[in-house]
C-alpha positions as CSV (number, residue, x, y, z in Angstrom):
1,X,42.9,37.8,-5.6
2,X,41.8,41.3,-6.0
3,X,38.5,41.3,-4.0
4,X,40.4,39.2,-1.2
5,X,42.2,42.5,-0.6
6,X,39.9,44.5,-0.9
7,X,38.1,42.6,1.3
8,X,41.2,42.3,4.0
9,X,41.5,46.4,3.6
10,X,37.8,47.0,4.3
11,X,37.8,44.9,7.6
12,X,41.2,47.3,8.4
13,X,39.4,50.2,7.9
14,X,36.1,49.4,9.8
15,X,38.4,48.4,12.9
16,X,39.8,51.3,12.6
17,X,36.3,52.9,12.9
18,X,34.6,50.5,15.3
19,X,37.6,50.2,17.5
20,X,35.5,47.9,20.3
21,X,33.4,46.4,17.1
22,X,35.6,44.0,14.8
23,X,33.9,41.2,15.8
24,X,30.8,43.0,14.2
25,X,32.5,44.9,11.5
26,X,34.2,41.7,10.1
27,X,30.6,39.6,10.4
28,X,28.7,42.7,8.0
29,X,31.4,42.9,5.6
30,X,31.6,39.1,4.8
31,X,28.1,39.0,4.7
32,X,28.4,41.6,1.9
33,X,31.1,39.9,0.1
34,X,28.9,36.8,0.0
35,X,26.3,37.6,-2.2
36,X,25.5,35.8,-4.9
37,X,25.8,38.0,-8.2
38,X,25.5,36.6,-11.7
39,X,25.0,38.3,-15.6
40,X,22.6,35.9,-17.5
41,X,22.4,36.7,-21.0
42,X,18.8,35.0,-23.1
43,X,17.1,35.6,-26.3
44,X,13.6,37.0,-26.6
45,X,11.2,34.7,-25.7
46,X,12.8,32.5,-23.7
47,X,11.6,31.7,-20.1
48,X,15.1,32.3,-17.6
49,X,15.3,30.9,-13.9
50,X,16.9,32.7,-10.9
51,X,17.7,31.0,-7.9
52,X,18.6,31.9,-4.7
53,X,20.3,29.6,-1.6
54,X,19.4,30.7,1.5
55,X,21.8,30.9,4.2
56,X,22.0,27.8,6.5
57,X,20.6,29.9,9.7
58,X,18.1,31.8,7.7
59,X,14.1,31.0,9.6
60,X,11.2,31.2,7.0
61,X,9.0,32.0,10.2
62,X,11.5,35.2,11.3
63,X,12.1,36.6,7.7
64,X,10.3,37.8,5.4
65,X,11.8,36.8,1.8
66,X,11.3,38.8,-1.5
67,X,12.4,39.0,-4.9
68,X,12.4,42.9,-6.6
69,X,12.9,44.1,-10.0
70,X,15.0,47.0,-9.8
71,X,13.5,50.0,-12.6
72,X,15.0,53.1,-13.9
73,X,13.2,55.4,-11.5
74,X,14.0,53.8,-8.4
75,X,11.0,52.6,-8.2
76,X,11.7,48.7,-7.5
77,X,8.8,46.4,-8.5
78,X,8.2,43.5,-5.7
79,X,7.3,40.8,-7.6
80,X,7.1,37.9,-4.6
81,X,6.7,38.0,-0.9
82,X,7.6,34.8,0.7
83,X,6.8,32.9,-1.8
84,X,3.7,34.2,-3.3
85,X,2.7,36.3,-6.2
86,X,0.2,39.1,-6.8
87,X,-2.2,37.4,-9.5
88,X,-1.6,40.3,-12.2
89,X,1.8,38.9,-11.8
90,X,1.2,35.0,-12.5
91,X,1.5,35.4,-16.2
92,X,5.3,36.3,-16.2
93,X,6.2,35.2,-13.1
94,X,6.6,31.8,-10.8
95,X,8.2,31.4,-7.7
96,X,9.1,28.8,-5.5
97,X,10.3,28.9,-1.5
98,X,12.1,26.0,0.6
99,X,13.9,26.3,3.7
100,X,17.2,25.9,1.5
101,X,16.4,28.3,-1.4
102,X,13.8,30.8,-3.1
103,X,13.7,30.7,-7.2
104,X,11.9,33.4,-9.3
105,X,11.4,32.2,-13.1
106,X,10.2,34.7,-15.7
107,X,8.1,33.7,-18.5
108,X,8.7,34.7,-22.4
109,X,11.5,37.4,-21.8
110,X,11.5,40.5,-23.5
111,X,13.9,43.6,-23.8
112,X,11.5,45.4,-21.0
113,X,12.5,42.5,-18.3
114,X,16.4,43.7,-19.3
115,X,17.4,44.9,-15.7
116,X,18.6,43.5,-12.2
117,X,16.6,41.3,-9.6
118,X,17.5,41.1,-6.6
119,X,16.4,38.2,-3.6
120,X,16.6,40.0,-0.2
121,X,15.0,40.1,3.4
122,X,12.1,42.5,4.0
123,X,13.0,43.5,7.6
124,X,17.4,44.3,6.9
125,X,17.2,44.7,3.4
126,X,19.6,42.4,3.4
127,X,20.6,41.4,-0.2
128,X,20.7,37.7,-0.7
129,X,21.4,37.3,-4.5
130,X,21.3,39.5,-7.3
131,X,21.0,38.8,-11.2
132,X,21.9,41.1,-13.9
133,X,19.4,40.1,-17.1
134,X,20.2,41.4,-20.8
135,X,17.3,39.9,-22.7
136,X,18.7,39.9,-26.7
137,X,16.2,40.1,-29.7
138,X,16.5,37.1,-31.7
139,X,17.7,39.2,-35.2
């Protein structure tokens, strides 16, 4: 109930910003209150398995899909563009892209793949899903 309004407030303020715009303002703040955000918890070791829908009117031949791994420095590692993965990569990482979803599954977890990966489109920016992984030592 809480992030409906906060939702309903945000579209009243951006109307009040865009006056001529709330067609627009209303489609760019459901789009952000659609994204898919999940915590996944595993033990060291373990292989885990993110998967992201696509929206309905999303074109593989328009967009250009990736998946990132967000680091301390703000320096975000691409691990997959449309699909495909840089060989170093291969060991830890596999990905797989349909028109209805792109999946990213890591391989034998540890604490250094503890962080946030996030699906989005290469052109916008646009952030598609977003998981939050706390990889626990076995002890």
């Amino acid at each position: 109930m809480h992030n409906v309004l906060l939702l309903i407030f945000l579209i009243h303020q951006c109307k009040l910003l865009l006056k001529s715009r709330n067609d627009f303002c209303t489609l760019i703040i459901l789009a952000f209150a659609s994204i898919h955000s999940e915590n996944i918890t595993v033990i060291r070791g373990e292989n885990v398995q993110f998967r992201c829908q696509l929206p309905s009117d999303f074109s593989r031949k328009e967009n250009i899909i990736q998946w990132k791994k967000s680091r301390l420095n703000d320096d975000n590692l691409i691990i997959s563009i449309n699909g495909k993965i840089p060989k170093i990569f291969e060991k830890f990482y596999q990905t797989n892209l349909t028109n209805q979803y792109n999946s990213l599954e890591l391989f034998h977890v540890d604490k250094q793949d503890s962080t946030t990966y996030i699906c989005q489109t290469f052109e916008t920016q646009t952030i598609l899903c977003e998981y939050n992984l706390v990889v626990l030592s076995k002890y």
